[in-house]
VOBA-1610 file (N, C-alpha, C; in pm, whole numbers, padded with zeros to 5 digits, always signed):
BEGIN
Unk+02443-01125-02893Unk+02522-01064-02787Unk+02637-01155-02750Unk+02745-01102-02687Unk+02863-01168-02640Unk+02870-01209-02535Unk+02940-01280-02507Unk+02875-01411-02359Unk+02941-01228-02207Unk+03040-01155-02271Unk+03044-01040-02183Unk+02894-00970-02201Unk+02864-00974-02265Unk+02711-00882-02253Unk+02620-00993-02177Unk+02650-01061-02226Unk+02543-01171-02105Unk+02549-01127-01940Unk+02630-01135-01905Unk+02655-01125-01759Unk+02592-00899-01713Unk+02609-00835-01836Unk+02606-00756-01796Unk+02449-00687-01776Unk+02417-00682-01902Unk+02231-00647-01943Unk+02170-00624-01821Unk+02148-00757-01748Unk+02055-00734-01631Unk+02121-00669-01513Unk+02234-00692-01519Unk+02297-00593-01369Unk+02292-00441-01398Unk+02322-00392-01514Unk+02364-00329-01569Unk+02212-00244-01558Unk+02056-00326-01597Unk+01947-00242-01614Unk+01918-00207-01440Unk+01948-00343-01344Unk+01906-00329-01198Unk+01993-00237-01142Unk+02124-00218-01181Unk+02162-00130-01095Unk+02099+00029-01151Unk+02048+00028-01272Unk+02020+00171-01294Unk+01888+00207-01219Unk+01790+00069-01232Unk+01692+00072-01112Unk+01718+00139-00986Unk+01842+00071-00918Unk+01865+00101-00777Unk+01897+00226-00823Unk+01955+00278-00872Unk+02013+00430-00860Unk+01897+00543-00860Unk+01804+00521-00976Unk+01692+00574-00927Unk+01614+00600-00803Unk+01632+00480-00775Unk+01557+00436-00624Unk+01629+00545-00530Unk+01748+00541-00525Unk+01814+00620-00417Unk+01744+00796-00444Unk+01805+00830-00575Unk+01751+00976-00620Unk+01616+00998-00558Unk+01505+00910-00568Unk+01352+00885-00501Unk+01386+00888-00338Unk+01464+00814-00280Unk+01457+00834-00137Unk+01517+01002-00111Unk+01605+01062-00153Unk+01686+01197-00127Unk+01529+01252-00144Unk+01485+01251-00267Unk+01338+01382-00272Unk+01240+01370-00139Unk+01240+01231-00093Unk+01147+01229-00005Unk+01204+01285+00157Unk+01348+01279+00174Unk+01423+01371+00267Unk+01375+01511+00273Unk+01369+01546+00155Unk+01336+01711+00145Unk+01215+01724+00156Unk+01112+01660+00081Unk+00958+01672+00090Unk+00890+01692+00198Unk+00862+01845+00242Unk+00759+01778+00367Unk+00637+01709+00382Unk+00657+01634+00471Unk+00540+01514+00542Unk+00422+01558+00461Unk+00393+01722+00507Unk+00231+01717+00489Unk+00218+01727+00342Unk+00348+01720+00259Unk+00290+01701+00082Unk+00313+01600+00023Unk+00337+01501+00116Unk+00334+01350+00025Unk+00223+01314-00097Unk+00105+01397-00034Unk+00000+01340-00119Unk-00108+01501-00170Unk+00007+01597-00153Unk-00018+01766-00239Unk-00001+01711-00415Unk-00066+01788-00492Unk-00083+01770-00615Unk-00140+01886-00676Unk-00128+01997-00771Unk-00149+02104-00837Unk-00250+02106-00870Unk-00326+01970-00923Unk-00481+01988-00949Unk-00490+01849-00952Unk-00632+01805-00982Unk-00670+01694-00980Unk-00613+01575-01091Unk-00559+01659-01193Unk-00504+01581-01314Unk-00392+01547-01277Unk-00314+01547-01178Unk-00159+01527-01143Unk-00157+01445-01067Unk-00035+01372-01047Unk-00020+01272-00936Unk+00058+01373-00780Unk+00072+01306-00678Unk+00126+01337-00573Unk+00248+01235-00579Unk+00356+01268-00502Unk+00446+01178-00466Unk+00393+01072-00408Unk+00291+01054-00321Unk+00215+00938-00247Unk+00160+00877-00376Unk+00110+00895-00424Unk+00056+00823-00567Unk+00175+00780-00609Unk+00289+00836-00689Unk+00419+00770-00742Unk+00440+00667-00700Unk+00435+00669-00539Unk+00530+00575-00465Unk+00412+00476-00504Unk+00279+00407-00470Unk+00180+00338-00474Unk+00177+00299-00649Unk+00239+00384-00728Unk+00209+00329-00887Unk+00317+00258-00923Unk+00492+00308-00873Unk+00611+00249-00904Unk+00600+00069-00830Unk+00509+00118-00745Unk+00526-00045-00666Unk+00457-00165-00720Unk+00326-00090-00781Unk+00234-00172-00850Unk+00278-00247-01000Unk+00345-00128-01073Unk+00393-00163-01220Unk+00559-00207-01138Unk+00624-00232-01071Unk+00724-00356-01058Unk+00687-00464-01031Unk+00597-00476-00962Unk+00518-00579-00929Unk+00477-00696-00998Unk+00376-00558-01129Unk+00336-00663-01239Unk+00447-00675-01318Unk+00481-00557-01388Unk+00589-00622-01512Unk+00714-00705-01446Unk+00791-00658-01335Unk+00867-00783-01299Unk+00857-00902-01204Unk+00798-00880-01139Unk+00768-00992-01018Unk+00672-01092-01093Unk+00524-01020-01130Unk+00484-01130-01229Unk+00498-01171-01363Unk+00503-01094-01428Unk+00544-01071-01522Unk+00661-01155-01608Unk+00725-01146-01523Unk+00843-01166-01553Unk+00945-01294-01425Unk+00914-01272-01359Unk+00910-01380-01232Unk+00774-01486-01200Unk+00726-01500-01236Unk+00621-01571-01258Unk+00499-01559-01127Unk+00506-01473-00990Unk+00424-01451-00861Unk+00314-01401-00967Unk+00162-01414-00893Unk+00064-01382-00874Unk+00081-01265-00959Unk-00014-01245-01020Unk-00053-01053-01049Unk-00150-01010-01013Unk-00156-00957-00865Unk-00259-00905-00796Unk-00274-00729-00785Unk-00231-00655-00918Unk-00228-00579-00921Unk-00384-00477-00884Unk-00417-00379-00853Unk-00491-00330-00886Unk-00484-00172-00908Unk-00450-00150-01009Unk-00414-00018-01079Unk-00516+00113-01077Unk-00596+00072-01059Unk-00682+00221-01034Unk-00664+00235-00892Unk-00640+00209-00789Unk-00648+00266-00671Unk-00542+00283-00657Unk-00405+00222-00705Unk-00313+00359-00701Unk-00325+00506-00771Unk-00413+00521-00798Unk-00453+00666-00871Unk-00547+00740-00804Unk-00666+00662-00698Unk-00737+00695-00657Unk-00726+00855-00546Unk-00590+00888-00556Unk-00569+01021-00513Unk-00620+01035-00307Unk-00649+00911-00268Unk-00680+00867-00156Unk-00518+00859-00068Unk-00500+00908+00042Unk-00386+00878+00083Unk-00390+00716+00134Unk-00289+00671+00121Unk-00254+00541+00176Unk-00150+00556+00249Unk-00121+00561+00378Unk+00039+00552+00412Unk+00093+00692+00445Unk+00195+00641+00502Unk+00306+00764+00469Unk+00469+00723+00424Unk+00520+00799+00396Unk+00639+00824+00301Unk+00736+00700+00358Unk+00700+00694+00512Unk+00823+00562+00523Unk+00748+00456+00519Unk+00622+00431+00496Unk+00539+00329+00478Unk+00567+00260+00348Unk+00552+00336+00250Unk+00512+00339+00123Unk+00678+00310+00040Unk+00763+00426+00087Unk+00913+00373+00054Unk+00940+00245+00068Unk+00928+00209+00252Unk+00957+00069+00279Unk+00902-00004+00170Unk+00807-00002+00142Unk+00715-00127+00059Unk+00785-00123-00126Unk+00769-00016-00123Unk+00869-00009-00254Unk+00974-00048-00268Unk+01111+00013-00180Unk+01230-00088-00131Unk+01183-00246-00154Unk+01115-00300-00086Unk+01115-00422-00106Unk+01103-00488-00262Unk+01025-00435-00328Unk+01006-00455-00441Unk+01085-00448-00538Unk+01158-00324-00555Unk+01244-00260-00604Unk+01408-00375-00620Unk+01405-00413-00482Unk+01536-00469-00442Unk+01516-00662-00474Unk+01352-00699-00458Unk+01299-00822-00536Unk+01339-00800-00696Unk+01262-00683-00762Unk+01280-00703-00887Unk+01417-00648-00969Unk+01506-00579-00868Unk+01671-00586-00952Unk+01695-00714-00932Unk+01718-00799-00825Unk+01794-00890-00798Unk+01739-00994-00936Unk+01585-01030-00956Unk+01503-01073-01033Unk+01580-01041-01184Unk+01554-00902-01200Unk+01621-00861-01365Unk+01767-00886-01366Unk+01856-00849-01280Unk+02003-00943-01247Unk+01998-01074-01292Unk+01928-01143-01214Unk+01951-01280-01295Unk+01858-01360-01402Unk+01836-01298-01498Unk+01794-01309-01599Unk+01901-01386-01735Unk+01905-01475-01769Unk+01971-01515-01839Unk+01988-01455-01998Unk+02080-01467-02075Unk+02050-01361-02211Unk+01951-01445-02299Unk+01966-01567-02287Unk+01911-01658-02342Unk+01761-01643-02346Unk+01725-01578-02275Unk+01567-01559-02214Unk+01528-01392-02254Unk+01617-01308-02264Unk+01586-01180-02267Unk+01478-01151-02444Unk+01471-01229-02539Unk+01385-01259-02627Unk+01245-01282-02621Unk+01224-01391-02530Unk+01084-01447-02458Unk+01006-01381-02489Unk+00910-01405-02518Unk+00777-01315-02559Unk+00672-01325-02404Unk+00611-01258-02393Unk+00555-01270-02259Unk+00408-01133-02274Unk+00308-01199-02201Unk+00227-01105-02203Unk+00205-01041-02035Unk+00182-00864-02012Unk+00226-00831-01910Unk+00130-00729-01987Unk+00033-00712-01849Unk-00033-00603-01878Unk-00166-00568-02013Unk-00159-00681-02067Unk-00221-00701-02182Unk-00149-00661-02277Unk+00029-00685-02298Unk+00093-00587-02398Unk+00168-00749-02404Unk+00194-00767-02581Unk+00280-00912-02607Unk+00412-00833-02640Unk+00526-00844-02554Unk+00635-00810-02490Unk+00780-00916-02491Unk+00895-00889-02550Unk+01006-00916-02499Unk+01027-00922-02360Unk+01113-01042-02294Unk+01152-00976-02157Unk+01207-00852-02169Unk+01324-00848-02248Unk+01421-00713-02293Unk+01313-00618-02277Unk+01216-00595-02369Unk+01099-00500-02355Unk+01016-00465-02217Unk+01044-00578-02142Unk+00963-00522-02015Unk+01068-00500-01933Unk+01191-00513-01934Unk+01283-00491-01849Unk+01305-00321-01855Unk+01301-00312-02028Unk+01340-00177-02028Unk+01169-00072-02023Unk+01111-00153-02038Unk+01009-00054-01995Unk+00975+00026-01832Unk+01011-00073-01739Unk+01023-00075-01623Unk+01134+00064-01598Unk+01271-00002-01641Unk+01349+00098-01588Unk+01304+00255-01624Unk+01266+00259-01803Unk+01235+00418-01789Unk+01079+00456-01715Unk+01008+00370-01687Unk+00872+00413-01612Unk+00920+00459-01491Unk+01026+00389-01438Unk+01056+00414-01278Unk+01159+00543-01325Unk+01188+00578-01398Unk+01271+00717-01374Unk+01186+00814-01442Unk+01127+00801-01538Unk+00983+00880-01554Unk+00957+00970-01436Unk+00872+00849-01382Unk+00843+00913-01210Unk+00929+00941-01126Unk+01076+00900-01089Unk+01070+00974-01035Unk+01121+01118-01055Unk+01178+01150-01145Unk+01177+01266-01233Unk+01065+01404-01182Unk+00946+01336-01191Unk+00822+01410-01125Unk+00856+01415-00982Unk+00874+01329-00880Unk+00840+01315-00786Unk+00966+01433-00692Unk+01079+01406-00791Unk+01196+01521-00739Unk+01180+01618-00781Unk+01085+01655-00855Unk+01035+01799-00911Unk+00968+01850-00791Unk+00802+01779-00756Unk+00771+01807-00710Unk+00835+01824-00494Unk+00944+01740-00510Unk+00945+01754-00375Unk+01094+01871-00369Unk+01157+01915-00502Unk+01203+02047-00520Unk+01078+02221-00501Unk+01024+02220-00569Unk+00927+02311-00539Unk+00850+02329-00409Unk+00808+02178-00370Unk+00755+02208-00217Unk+00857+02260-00110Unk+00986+02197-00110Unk+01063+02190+00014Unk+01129+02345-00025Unk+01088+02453-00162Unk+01142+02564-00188Unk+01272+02553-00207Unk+01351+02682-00253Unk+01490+02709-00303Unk+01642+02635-00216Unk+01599+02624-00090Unk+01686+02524-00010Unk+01721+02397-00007Unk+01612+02338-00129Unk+01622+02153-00125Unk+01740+02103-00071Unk+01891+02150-00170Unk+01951+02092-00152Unk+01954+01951-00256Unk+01870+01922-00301Unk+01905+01778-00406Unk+01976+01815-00555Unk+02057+01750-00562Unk+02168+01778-00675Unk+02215+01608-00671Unk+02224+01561-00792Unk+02249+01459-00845Unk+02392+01426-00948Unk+02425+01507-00924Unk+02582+01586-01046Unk+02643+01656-00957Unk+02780+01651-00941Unk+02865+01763-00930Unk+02850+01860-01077Unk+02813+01957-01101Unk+02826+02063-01192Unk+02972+02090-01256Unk+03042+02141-01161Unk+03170+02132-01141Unk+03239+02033-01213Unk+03216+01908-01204Unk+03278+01799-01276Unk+03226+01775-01380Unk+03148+01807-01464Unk+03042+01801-01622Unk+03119+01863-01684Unk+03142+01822-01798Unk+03202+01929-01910Unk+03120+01996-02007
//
């Protein structure tokens, strides 16, 4: 890579982070309260689950992972389909994370983006967990603006594009 790609990679993956992040706060505007943690059947997640799984897997793959903190993950009870929280609980706590691990993948040197690293029980590039991260977190929230389109019905209102301006 070119010492211009150096500087860019990690801003370049965190800001796509943050942008997600924002799209995730708009769904939860529309979502009402009482379906944070609604789900179609038992095989599905709820937006309350999303928020509790996106926080856990930044956590591990970048904070520890990749930042070297603790990995005190515990991954089945974000699944446990148990409410924890509510939507500004759970956001807040994500925000934090979210805004730890761009700043974190931001300054990542290129020199380092090779590193082999184990995360999760998976032997990993940083590059590899950087980019795994970003599409896991738009994965979800992908779902999570689905589902808080269908609950909040035909009025959402969430649009991410001018239409108009797409060719």
């Amino acid at each position: 890579m070119s010492d211009s790609r150096e500087a860019s990679l990690g801003v370049d993956l965190a800001q796509i982070l943050t942008t997600h992040f924002v799209r995730l706060e708009r769904a939860l505007e529309v979502l009402p309260d009482q379906d944070l943690w609604w789900r179609p059947h038992a095989d599905c997640l709820s937006v309350g689950t999303i928020l509790l799984h996106l926080e856990g897997n930044l956590r591990q793959w970048v904070l520890a992972g990749l930042g070297g903190m603790e990995d005190e993950r515990q991954r089945a009870r974000e699944f446990d389909g148990q409410p924890a929280g509510n939507s500004i609980e759970l956001l807040g706590r994500l925000a934090d994370t979210q805004n730890q691990a761009a700043a974190l993948i931001a300054a990542i040197p290129e020199q380092d983006l090779q590193q082999q690293r184990t995360i999760q029980g998976f032997e990993v590039s940083t590059q590899d967990a950087i980019l795994h991260v970003v599409e896991h977190f738009s994965w979800h929230v992908g779902q999570a603006v689905w589902i808080a389109k269908a609950r909040a019905g035909e009025a959402h209102g969430l649009a991410f594009y001018d239409d108009d301006q797409l060719g």
